[in-house]
N, C-alpha and C positions, 0 to 999 in steps of 0.2 A: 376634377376639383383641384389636386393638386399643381397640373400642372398652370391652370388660372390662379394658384395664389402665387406660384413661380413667375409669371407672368407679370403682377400685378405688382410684385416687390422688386424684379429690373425696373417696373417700368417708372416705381416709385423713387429709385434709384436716379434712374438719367433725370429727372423731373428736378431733382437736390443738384445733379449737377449742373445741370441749364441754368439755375440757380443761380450758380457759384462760378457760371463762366464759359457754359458750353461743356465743357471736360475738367479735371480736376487741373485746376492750376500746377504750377513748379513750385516747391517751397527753396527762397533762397538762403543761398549757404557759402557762396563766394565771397563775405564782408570783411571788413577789415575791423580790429580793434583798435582804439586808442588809448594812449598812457596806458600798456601794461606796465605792473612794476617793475620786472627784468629790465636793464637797461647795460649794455655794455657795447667792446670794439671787436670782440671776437668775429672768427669766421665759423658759422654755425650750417654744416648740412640739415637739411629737413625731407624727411618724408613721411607719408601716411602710406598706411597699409591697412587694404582691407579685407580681413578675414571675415567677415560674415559669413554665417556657412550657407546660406544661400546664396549667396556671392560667386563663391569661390566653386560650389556646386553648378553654376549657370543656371538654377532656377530662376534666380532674378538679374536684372538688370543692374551693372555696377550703379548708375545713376537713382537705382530705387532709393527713397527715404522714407516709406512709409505708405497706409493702405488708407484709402477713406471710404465707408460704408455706406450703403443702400439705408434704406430704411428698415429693412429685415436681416442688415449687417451682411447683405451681399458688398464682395471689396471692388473696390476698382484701384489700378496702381498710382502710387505719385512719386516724381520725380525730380531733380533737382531742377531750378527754374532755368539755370545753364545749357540744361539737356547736355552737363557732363559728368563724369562719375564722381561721386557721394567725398572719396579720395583724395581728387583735385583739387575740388569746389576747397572741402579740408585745406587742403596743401597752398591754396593763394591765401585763406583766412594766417593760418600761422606764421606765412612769408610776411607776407607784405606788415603784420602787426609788429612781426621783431624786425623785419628793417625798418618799422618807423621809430624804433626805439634805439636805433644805432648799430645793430649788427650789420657785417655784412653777411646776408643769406644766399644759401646755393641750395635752390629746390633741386629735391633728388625724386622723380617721378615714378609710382611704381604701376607694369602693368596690372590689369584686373588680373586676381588669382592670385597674384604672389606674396609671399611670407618675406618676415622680416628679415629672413636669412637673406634672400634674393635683394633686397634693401641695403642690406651691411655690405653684399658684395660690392654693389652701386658706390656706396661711403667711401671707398678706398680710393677714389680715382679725384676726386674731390680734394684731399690732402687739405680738410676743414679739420677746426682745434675741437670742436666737437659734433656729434649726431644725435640730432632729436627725431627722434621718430614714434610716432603716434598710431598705435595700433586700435583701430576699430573690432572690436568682437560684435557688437550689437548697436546698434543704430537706425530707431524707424519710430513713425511717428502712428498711431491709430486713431481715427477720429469716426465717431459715431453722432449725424447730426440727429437731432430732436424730430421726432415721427411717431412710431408705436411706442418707441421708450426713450427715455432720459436722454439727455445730448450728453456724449462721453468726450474725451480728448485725454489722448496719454503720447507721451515718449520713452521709449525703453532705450536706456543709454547702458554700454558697456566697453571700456577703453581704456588705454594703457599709454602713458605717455611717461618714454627712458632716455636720459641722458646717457651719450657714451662717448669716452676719448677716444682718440685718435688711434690705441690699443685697441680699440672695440669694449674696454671694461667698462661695466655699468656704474656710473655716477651715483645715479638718482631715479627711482620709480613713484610714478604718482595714479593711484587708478583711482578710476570715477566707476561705479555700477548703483542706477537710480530707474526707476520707476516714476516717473513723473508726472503729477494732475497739470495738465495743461489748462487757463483760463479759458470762457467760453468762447468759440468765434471758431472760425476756417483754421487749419493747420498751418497754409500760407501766411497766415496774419500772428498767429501766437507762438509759430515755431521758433522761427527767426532769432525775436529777443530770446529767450531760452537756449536758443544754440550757445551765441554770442556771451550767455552769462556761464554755461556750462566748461566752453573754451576757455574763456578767460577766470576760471576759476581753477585749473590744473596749470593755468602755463602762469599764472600768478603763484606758483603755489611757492614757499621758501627755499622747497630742497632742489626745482629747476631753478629757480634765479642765483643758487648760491654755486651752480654748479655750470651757468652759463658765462664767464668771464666777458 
C-alpha cells in the first residue's frame, strides 16, 4: 500500500509537470534593470558570490534556484532559464543595470565555491575606484501547486550587498533576509518580477549610491 501511494504521488507529480511544460521550466534571472537611482562615471568592479551552503557543499547545482513540488510535496529541481549558475545570471543583472546608468563596469566572475575573500583577491587586478560585491547566503524559490492542499509559493532570500575602495575598506553594507508569499501561478511566471524588485531595492538603497561616485 505504501508503495502505490508513493507511486501514485510521482506519478501525480510528472502529471503538474507535463502541465507546466514537460519538465519544470528555467526561472529567469539574467534581466536588466532600468533607471536605478545610482548614477555616476566611476569605475566599479562587481561580483557575486555564492555561499549557499548547498552550493558550495555540491549538493546542488550552482544553477539551482529553487524546488517545485509533487502533489504530496515530492521536489523536482529548478533551475536558472540560462542553464547558468544562480551567480552569473546575478552578475549580468547588476552589470549591465549600472552600465546603463553610466558606470564603467568590470565583471569580476567568481567560480562555484568560492568566498568573498577569493573575490577581493580578483578586485586588485582590476585597479576599479570601487568593489560591489553581492554575497548570496540564501536564494531559492518553493512552489507547492494546488492538489491535495493549498497551492503555496515562497522565496527565501538572504544576501549581502558591500561597497569597498580601492583599500578593500568597507563603505557600505546593505542586507536583505525575507521570506516571501509569492502571487499565485508557476515560479517561472512570479519569480522573475520579484527578483527584479528585490535587486533593485538594495542597489537603490542610499548608503550604495552615496558610496558609488
Amino acid at each position: 500500500m505504501k508503495r502505490q501511494v508513493i507511486f501514485y504521488s510521482v506519478l501525480i507529480g510528472v502529471m503538474l509537470l507535463m502541465a507546466a511544460g514537460c519538465s519544470p521550466r528555467g526561472i529567469r534571472y539574467n534581466t536588466t534593470l532600468d533607471n536605478l537611482r545610482c548614477e555616476g562615471k566611476s569605475t566599479v568592479a562587481v561580483a557575486v558570490v555564492d555561499e549557499r551552503p548547498y552550493v558550495v557543499s555540491r549538493e546542488k547545482d550552482p544553477g539551482y534556484v529553487g524546488t517545485m513540488r509533487g502533489g504530496y510535496g515530492n521536489p523536482f529541481d529548478q533551475f536558472t532559464e540560462s542553464r547558468e549558475p544562480l551567480a552569473a545570471d546575478m552578475l549580468a543583472t547588476v552589470s549591465q543595470s549600472l552600465r546603463g546608468r553610466g558606470y564603467n563596469v568590470l565583471p569580476v566572475r567568481a567560480s562555484a565555491g568560492e568566498n568573498r575573500t577569493a573575490a577581493l583577491e580578483k578586485f586588485g587586478a582590476t585597479r576599479a575606484d570601487r568593489l560591489l560585491i553581492l554575497v548570496l547566503k540564501e536564494w531559492k524559490s518553493d512552489y507547492l501547486p494546488r492538489a491535495y492542499t493549498a497551492e503555496r509559493s515562497e522565496l527565501f532570500v538572504k544576501a549581502e550587498l558591500v561597497v569597498m575602495d580601492k583599500r578593500r575598506r568597507t563603505l557600505a553594507v546593505v542586507n536583505l533576509q525575507e521570506e516571501i508569499t509569492l502571487p499565485s501561478g508557476w515560479p517561472e511566471d512570479t519569480v522573475p518580477e520579484m527578483y527584479q524588485r528585490k535587486i533593485r531595492q538594495i542597489l537603490d538603497d542610499p548608503r550604495i549610491c552615496r558610496n558609488l561616485p
